[in-house]
C-alpha positions as CSV (number, residue, x, y, z in Angstrom):
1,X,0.0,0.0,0.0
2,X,3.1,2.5,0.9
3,X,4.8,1.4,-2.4
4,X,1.1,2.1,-3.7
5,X,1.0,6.1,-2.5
6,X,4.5,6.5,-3.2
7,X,3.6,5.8,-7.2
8,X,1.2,8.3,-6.9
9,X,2.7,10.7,-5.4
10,X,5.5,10.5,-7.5
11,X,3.1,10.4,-10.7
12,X,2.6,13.6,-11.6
13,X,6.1,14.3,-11.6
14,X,7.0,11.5,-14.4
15,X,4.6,12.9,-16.8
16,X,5.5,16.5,-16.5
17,X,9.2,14.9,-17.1
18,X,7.7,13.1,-19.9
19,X,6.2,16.2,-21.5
20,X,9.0,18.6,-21.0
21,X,9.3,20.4,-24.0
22,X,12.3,20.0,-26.4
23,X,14.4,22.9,-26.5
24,X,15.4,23.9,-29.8
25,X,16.9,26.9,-32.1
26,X,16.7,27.2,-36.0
27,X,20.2,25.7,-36.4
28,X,19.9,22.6,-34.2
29,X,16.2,22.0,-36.0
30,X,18.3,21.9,-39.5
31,X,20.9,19.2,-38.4
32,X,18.5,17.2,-36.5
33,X,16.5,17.2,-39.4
34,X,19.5,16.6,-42.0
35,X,20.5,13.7,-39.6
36,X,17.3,12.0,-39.6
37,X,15.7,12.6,-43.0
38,X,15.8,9.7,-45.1
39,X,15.0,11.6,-48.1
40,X,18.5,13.3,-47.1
41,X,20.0,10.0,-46.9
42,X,19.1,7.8,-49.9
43,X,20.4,11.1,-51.9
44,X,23.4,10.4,-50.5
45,X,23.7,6.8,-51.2
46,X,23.0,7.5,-54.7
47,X,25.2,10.2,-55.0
48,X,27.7,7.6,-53.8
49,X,27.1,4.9,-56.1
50,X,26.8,7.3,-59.1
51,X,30.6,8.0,-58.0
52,X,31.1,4.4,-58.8
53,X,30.0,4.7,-62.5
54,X,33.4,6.4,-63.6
55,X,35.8,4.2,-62.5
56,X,33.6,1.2,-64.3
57,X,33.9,3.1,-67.4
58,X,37.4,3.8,-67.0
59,X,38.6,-0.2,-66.5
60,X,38.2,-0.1,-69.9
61,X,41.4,2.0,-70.8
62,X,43.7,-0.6,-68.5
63,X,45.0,-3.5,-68.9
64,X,43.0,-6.6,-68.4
65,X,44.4,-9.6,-67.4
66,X,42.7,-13.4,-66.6
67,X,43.7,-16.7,-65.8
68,X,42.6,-20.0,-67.7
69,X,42.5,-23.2,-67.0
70,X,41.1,-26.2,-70.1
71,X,41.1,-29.8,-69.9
72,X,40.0,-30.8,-73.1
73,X,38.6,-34.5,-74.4
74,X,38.7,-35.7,-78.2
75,X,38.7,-37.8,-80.7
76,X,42.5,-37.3,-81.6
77,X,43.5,-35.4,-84.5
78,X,39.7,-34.8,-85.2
79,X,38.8,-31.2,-87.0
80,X,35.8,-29.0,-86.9
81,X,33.7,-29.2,-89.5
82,X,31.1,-27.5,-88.3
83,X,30.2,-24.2,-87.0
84,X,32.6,-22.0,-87.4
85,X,35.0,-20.4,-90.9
86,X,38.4,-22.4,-89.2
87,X,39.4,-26.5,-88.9
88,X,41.5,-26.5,-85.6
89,X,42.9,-29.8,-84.6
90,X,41.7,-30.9,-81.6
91,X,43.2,-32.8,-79.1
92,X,43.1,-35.1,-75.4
93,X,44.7,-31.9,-72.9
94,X,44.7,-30.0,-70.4
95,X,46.3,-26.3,-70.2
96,X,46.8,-23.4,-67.8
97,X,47.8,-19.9,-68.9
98,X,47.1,-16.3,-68.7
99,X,45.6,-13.6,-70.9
100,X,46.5,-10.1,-70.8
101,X,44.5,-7.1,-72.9
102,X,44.6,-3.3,-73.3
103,X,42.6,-1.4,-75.6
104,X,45.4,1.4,-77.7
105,X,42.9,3.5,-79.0
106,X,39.3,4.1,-79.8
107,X,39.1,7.4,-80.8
108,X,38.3,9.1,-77.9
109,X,34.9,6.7,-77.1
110,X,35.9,5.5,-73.6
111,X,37.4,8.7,-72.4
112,X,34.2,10.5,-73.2
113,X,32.0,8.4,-71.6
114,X,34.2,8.2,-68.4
115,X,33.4,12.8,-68.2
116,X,30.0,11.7,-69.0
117,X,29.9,9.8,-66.2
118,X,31.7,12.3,-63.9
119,X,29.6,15.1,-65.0
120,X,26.5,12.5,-63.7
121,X,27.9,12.0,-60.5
122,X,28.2,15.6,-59.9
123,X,25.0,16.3,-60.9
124,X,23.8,13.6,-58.5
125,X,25.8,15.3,-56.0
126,X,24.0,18.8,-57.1
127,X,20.7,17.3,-56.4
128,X,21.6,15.8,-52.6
129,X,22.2,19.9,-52.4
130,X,18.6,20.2,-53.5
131,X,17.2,17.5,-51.4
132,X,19.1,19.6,-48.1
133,X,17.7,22.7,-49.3
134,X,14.2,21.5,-49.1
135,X,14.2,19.6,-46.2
136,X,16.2,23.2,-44.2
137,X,12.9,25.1,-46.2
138,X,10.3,23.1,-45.2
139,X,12.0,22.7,-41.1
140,X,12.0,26.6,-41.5
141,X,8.9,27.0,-42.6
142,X,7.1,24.5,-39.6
143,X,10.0,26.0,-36.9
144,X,8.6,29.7,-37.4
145,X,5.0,28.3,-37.9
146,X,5.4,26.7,-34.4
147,X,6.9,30.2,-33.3
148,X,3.7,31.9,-34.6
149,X,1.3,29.6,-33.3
150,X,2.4,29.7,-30.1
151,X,2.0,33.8,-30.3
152,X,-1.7,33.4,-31.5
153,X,-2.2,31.2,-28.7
154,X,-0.9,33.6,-26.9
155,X,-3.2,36.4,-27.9
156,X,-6.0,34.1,-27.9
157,X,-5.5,33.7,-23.9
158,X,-4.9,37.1,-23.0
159,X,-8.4,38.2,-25.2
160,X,-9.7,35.4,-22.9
161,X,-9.2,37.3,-19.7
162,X,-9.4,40.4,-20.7
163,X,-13.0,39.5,-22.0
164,X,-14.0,37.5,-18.5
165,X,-12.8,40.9,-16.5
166,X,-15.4,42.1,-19.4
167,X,-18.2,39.7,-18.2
168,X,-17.6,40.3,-14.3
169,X,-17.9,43.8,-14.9
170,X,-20.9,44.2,-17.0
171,X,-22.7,41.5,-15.0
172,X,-21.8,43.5,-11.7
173,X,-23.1,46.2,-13.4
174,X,-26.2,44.7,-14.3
175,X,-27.1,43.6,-10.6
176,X,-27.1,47.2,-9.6
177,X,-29.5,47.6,-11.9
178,X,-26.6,50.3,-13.9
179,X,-26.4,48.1,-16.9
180,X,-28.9,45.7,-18.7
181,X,-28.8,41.9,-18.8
182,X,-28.4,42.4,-22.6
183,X,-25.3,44.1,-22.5
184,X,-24.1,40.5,-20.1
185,X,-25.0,38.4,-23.2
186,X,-22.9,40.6,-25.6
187,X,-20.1,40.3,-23.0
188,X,-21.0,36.6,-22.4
189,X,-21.1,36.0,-26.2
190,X,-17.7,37.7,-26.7
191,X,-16.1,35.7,-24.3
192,X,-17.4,32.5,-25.8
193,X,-16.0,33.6,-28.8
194,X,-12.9,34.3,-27.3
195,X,-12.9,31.0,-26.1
196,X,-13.1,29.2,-29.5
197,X,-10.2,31.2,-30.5
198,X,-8.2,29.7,-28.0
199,X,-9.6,26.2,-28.8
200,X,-8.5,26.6,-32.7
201,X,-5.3,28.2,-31.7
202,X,-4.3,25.6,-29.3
203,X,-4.9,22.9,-32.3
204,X,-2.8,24.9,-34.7
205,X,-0.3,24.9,-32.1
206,X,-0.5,21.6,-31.8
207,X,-0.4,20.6,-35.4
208,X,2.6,23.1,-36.5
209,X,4.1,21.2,-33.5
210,X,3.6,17.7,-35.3
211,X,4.8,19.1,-38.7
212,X,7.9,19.8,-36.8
213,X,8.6,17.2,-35.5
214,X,8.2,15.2,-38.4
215,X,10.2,17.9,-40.4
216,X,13.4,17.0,-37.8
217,X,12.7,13.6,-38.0
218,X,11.5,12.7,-34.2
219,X,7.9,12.1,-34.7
220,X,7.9,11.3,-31.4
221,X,8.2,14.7,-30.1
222,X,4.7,16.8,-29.2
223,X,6.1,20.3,-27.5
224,X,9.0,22.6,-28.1
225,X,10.8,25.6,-26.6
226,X,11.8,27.3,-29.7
227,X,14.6,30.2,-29.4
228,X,13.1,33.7,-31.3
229,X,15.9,34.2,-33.9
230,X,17.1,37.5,-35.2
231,X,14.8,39.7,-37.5
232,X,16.1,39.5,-41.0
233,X,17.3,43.4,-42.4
234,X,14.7,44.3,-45.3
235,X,14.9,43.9,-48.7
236,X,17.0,45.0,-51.4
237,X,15.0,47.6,-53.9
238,X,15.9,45.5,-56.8
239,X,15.5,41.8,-57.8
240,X,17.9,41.6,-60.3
241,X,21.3,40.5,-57.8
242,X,19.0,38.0,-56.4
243,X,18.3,36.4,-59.6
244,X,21.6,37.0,-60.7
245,X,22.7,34.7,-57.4
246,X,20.1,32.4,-57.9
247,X,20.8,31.6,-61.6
248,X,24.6,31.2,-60.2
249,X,23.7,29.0,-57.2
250,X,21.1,27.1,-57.3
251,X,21.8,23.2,-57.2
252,X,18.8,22.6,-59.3
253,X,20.2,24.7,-62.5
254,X,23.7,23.5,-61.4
255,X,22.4,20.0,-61.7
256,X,20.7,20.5,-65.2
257,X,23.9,22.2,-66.3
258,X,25.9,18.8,-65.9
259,X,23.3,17.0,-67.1
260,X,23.3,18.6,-70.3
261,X,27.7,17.9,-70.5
262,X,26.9,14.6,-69.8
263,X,24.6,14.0,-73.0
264,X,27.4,16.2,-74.5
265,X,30.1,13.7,-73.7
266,X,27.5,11.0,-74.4
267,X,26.7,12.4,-77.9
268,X,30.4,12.4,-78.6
269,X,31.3,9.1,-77.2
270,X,28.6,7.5,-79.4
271,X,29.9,9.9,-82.9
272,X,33.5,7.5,-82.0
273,X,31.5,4.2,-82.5
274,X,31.9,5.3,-86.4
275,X,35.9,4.9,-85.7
276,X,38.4,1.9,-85.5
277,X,39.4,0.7,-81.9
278,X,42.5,-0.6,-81.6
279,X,43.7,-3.4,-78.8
280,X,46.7,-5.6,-78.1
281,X,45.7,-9.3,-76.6
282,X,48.8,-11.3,-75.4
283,X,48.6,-14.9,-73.6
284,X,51.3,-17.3,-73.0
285,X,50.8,-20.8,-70.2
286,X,51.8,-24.8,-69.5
287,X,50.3,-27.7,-70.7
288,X,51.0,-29.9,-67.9
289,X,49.4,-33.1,-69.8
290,X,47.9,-33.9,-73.5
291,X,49.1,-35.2,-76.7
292,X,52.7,-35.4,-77.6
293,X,51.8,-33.3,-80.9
294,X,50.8,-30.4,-78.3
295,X,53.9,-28.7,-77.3
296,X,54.4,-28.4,-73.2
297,X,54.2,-24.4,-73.0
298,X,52.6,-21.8,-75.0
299,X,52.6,-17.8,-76.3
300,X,51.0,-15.2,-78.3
301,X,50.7,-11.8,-78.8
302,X,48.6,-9.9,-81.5
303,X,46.7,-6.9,-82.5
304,X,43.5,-6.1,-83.6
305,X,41.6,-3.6,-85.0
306,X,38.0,-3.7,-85.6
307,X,36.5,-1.5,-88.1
308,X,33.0,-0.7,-88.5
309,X,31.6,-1.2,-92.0
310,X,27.9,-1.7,-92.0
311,X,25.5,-2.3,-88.8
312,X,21.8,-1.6,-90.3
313,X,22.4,2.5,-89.5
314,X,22.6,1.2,-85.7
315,X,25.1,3.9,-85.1
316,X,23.8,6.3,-86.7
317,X,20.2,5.9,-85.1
318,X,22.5,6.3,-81.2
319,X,24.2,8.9,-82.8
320,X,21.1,11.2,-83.6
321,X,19.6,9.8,-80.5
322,X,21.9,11.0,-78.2
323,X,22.0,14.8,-79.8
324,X,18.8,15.0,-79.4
325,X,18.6,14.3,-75.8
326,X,21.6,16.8,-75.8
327,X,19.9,19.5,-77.4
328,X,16.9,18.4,-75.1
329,X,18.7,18.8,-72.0
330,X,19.8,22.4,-72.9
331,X,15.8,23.3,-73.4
332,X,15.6,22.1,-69.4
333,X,18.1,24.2,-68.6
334,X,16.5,27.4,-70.5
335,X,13.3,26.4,-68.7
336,X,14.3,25.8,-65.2
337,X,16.1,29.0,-65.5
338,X,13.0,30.8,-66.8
339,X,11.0,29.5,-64.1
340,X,13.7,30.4,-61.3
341,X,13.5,34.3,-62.2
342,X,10.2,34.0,-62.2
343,X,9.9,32.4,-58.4
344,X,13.1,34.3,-57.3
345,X,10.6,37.9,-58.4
346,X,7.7,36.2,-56.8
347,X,9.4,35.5,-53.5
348,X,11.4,39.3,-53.6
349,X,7.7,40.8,-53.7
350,X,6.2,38.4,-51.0
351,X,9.0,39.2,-48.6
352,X,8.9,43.3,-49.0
353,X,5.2,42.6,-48.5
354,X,5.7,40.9,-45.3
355,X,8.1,43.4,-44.3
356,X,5.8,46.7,-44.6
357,X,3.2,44.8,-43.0
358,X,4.9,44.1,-40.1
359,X,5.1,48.3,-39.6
360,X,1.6,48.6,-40.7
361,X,0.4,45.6,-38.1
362,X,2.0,47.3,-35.1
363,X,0.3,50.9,-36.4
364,X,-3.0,48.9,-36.2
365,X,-2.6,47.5,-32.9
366,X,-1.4,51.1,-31.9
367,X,-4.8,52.5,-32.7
368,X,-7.2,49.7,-31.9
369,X,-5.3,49.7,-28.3
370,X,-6.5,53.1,-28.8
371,X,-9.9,52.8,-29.8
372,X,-10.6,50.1,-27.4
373,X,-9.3,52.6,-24.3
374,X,-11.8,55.1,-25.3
375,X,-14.2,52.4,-25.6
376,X,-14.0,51.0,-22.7
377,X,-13.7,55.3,-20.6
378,X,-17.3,55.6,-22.7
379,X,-18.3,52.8,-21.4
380,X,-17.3,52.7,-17.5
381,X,-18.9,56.8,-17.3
382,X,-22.1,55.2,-18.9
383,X,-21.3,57.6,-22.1
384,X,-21.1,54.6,-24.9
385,X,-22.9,51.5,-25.2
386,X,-21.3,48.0,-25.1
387,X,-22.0,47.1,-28.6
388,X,-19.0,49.9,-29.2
389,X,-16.8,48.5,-26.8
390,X,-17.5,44.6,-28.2
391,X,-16.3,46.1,-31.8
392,X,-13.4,47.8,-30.6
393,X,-12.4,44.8,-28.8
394,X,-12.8,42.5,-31.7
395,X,-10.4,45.2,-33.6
396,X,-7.6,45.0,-30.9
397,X,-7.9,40.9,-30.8
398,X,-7.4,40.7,-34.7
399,X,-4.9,43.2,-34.9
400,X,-2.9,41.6,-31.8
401,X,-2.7,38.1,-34.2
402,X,-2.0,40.0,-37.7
403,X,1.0,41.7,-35.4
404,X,2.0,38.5,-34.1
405,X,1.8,36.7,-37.3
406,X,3.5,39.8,-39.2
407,X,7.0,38.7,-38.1
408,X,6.9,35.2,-38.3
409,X,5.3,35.5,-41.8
410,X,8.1,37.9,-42.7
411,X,11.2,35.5,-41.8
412,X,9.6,32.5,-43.7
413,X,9.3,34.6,-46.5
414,X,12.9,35.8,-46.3
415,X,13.7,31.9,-45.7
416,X,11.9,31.0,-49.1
417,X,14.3,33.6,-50.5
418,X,16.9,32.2,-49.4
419,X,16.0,29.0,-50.7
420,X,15.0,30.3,-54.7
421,X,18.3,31.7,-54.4
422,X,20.4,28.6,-53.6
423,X,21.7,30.3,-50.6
424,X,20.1,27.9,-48.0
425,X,22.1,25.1,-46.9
């Protein structure tokens, strides 16, 4: 029974433990959330095996060597008739040896594929940027909705009280006869409404709250102590040096860019299947046992070089193929860019727009503040009627959360910038 009151004593403590909030600023949100994306991850792994892709294309400009090993039964002396332009003799043996190849020259084939596959890997590279950049937007983006959430929900609580020392009042008021009970159900109906402000702002809160903690990867997680970060300066008059950044660094451009040399490369390395290739083949071993006609050790060396005659137009089909796709691949890049200026503008006008409203929101609150002092003088001398007073509280609760928004709004707008102007990482 002791052990029994000890528990629950002791149980309010473990879930307040349990529920402590996570304490976090912008910069710890971004490498929790780089840590635990997997999104963030597989880019990486195929970024790494795209790496690999080079060096298989370049085995093919060193020297190969194998080892054999042929036993060999036969009708003695017999010849292939059958199945092929030569007669070999063929006899009872068995042999061991080694082969050793290198390619001399293919006009340039092999070389051009292994910078096609470079220029691949970086690109790959280019879009695990991307990948980070979205995944440090969209943390952003929940971290200062969290941020303004918890400000509206802090509005919505203080409009709470302020309108139930509303309701006391007027309902004193009305006991002593000095005000009438309709004026307590305006107050009353105020405060309800009050009240289902708080409800939806606590839910928001709640829900920014889960989308941030799935954006850092610990879904787990359901409150957070978020550190205000510093207001952003304004912005720039002109758009043009942001675009002029954000065609220079954005990892989604940079990655179309070496796209577009690796179907250069690969349009080249197909144009060299019209030349020669040229390769040296050497092998030389033991034959331990066979026929007496087969000498007990071998070795050769030759050259060959394979010319292309006729194929059907094969080549000249992966030829025209791969220019095309070249030539495509520059169109993406003309697009993309087109459509980068275009969000780049969009996101420089959005951001000045959240700044001057953040001046503009705190003028508003000035003068309902205002407003709802004179209100609420009229009202306590019995000069204005609580309809007026209702109204210019109303005014002061919705310009309290457009001021509270204003600056949250503002910085994920000059996040977004950051972002169309591949400065976010």
């Amino acid at each position: 029974m002791r052990h029994l009151l000890v528990l629950a004593a002791l149980a309010p403590f473990g879930a307040a433990f349990a529920q402590a909030p996570m304490k976090l600023t912008l910069a710890e949100a971004g490498r929790l959330a780089i840590r635990n994306n997997p999104q963030f991850s597989a880019a990486q792994f195929t970024a790494a095996a795209a790496a690999q892709v080079p060096n298989q294309y370049k085995a093919g400009l060193l020297p190969s060597l194998s080892g054999n090993l042929t036993g060999v039964g036969a009708d003695n002396g017999s010849r292939l008739a059958a199945g092929g332009l030569n007669n070999p003799v063929v006899y009872d043996h068995v042999g061991s040896g080694l082969t050793v190849g290198q390619l001399l020259a293919d006009f340039g084939r092999t070389s051009n594929l292994v910078g096609m596959a470079k220029l691949r890997a970086a690109a790959q590279d280019q879009a695990t940027e991307s990948t980070r950049a979205g995944i440090l937007m969209a943390v952003g983006a929940a971290y200062f909705g969290v941020l303004k959430a918890q400000s509206v929900l802090r509005v919505a609580n203080e409009t709470v009280q302020q309108r139930q020392v509303v309701v006391d009042q007027v309902t004193a008021l009305a006991r002593n006869k000095l005000r009438s009970t309709l004026d307590v159900s305006f107050a009353s109906v105020n405060l309800s409404d009050a009240k289902l402000l708080q409800v939806q702002a606590r839910n928001d809160l709640e829900a920014t709250e889960a989308q941030l903690a799935a954006a850092i990867g610990l879904p787990g997680e359901t409150a957070f102590e978020l550190s205000e970060e510093p207001m952003p300066a304004a912005m720039p008059d002109r758009a043009a040096d942001l675009i002029a950044v954000a065609i220079r660094n954005r990892p989604e451009l940079k990655e179309l860019r070496l796209q577009q040399g690796a179907a250069e490369r690969f349009a080249k390395a197909e144009h060299a299947l019209f030349y020669p290739s040229v390769g040296v083949l050497g092998t030389a071993g033991f034959v331990p046992a066979g026929e007496a006609a087969i000498p007990g050790r071998y070795g050769a060396i030759g050259m060959n070089v394979n010319i292309p005659i006729f194929n059907g137009g094969l080549f000249r089909a992966r030829q025209t193929e791969a220019e095309l796709q070249a030539k495509a691949a520059q169109q993406n890049v003309n697009d993309l860019q087109n459509r980068v200026i275009r969000d780049v503008r969009v996101a420089w006008l959005n951001s000045a727009t959240a700044y001057d409203r953040i001046a503009l929101t705190h003028e508003l609150l000035q003068q309902a503040q205002l407003s709802l002092d004179l209100a609420q003088s009229r009202f306590d001398l019995g000069l204005g009627s609580f309809v007026d007073l209702s109204q210019a509280q109303l005014n002061l609760t919705s310009a309290a959360i457009a001021t509270a928004s204003a600056l949250y709004d503002y910085q994920v707008q000059r996040l977004l910038v950051d972002y169309q102007t591949g400065v976010l990482h």
